[in-house]
C-alpha positions as CSV (number, residue, x, y, z in Angstrom):
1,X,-13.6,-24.3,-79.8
2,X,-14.7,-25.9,-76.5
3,X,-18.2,-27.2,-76.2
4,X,-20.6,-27.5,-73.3
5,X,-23.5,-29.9,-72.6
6,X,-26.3,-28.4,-70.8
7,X,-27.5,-31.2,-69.3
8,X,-31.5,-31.4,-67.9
9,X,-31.7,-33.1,-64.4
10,X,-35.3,-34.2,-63.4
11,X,-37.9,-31.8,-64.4
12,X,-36.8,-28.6,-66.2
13,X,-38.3,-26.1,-68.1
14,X,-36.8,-26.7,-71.6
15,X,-37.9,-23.1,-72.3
16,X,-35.2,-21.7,-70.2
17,X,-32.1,-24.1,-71.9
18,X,-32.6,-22.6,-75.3
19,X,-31.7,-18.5,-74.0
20,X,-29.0,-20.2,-71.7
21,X,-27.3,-22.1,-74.1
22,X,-27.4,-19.0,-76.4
23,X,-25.9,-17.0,-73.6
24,X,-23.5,-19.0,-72.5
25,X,-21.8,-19.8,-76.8
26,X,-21.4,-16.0,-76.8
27,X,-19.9,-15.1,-73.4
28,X,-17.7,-18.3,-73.8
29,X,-17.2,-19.0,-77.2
30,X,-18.1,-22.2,-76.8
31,X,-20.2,-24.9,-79.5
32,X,-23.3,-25.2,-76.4
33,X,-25.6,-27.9,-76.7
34,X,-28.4,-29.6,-75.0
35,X,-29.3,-32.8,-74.4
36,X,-32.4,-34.6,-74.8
37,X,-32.4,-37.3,-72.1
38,X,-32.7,-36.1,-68.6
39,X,-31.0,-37.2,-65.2
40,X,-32.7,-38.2,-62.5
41,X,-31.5,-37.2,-59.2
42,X,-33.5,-39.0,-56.9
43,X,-30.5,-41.0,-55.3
44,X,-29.2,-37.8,-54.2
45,X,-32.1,-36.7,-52.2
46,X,-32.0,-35.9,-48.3
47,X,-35.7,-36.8,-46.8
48,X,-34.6,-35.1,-43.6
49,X,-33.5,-31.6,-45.6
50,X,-36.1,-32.1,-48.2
51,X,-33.3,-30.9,-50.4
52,X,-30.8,-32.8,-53.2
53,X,-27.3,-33.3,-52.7
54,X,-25.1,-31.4,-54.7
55,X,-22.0,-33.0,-54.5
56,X,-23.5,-36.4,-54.8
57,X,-25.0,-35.4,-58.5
58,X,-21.6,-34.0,-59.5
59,X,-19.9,-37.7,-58.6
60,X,-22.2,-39.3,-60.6
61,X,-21.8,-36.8,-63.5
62,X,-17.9,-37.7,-63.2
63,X,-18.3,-41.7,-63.3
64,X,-20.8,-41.4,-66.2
65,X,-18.6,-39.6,-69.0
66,X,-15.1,-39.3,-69.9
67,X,-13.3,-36.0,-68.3
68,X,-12.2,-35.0,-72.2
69,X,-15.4,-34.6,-73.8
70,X,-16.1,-31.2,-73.1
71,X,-17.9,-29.2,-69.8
72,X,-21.0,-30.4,-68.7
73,X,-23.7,-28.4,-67.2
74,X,-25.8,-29.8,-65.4
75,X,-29.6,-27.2,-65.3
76,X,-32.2,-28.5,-62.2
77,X,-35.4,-26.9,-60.5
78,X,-34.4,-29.2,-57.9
79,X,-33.2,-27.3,-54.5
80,X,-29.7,-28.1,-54.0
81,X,-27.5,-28.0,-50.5
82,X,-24.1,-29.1,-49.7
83,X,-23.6,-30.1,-45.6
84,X,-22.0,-27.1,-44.2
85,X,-24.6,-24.6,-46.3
86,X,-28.5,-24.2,-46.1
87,X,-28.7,-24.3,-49.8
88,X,-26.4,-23.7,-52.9
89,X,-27.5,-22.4,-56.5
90,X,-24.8,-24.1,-58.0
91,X,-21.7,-26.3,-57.4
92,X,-18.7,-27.0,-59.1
93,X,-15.1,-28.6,-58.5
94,X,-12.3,-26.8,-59.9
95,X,-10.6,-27.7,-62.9
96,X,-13.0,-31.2,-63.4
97,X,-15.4,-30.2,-66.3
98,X,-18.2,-30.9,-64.3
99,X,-20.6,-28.2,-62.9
100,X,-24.9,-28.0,-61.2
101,X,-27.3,-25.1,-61.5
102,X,-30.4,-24.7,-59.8
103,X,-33.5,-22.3,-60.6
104,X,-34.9,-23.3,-57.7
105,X,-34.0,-20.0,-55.7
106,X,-33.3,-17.7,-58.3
107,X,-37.2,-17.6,-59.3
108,X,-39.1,-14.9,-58.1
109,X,-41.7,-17.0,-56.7
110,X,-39.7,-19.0,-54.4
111,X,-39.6,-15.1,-51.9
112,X,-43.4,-14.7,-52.8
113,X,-42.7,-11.8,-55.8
114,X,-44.6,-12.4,-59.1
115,X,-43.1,-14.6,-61.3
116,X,-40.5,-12.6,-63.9
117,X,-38.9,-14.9,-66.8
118,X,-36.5,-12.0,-67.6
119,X,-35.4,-11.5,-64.5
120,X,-34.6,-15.9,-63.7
121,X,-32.9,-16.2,-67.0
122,X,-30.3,-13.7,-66.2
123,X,-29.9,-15.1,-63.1
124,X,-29.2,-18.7,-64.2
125,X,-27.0,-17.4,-67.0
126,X,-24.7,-15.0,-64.1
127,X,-25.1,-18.6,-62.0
128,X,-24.2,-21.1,-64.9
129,X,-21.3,-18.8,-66.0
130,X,-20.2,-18.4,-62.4
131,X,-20.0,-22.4,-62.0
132,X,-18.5,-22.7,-65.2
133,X,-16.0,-20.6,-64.2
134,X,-14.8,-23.3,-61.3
135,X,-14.3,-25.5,-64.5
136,X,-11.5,-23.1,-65.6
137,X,-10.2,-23.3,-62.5
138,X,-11.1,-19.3,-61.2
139,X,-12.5,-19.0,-57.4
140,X,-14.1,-16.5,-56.1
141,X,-13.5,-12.8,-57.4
142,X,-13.2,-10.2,-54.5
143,X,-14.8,-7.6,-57.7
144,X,-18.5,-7.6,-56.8
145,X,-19.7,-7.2,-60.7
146,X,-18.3,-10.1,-61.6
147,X,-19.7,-13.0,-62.2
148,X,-16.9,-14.9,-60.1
149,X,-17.8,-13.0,-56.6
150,X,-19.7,-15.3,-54.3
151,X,-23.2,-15.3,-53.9
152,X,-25.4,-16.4,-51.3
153,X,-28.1,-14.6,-51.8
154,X,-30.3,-14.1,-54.7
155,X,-29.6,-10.1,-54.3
156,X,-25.9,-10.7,-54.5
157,X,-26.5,-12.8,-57.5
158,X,-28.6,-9.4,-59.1
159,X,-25.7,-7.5,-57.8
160,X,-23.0,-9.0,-60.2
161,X,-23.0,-8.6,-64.2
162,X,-23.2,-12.1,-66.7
163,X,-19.3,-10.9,-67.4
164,X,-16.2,-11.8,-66.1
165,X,-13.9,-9.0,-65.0
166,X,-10.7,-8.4,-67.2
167,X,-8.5,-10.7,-64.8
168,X,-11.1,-13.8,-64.9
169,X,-11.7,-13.4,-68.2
170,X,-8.0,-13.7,-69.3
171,X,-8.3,-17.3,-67.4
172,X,-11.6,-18.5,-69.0
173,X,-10.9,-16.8,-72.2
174,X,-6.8,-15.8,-73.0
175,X,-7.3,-15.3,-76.4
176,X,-10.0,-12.9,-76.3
177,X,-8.5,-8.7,-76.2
């Protein structure tokens, strides 16, 4: 069995690890732990952007633990970008273990809506399953309800289901019928 560390960077809402880790062991089959010391960020941040680098957190994931101990994920409420995009809710290389998630745009709140706790926990389980996913080595899945197909917006990420479609799922999961 594979296990994945869910792993808190600066301030999170522990609240929300506890149903994500749950979600995450059952779609995966995967041991899904959380850890109890937080990362901090802050030497990824962009003044000018007011925004944290994505790609610089997942380098310093990668020099800070060994590639064979498992998938780390790491869960922020920080808003995250990469150069060429306005923002990103999550990042991932393929095939390296190593994936980000941020809440920071799936909350209702952030597009003036009431807040809805259902409603951002399905969110960051479709978004921590679709990085995740990178870490099997899948891209992008032209099939809209799955949780591969690209999102960039937060109505694309309510679009898709917290499933992989039969041909993703066959990468991330061969054994499964």
């Amino acid at each position: 069995m594979s296990l994945i560390s869910l792993l808190p960077v600066g301030e999170i809402d522990r609240a929300l690890l506890v149903p994500l880790a749950e979600g995450l062991a059952q779609r995966l089959r995967a041991a899904c732990s959380i850890e109890s010391a937080a990362f901090s960020a802050d030497f990824a941040f962009n003044a000018a952007r007011r925004q944290y680098h994505s790609t610089e957190i997942l380098k310093k994931l990668l020099e800070g633990r060994a590639t064979d101990d498992g998938r780390v994920l790491a869960v922020t409420e920080l808003d995250l970008y990469i150069p060429v995009l306005t923002f990103v809710f999550g990042e991932a290389h393929l095939g390296n273990g190593r994936a980000i998630v941020s809440t920071h745009r799936l909350h209702q709140e952030f597009y003036g809506l009431p807040a809805h706790p259902a409603l951002l926990a399905e969110r960051l389980l479709k978004e921590s399953l679709h990085e995740l996913g990178h870490t099997y080595g899948l891209r992008h899945c032209a099939d809209y309800r799955c949780v591969m197909s690209s999102s960039n917006a937060v109505e694309r990420v309510d679009l898709k289901e917290a499933e992989f479609c039969p041909n993703c799922r066959m990468v991330v999961d061969p054994h499964r019928s």
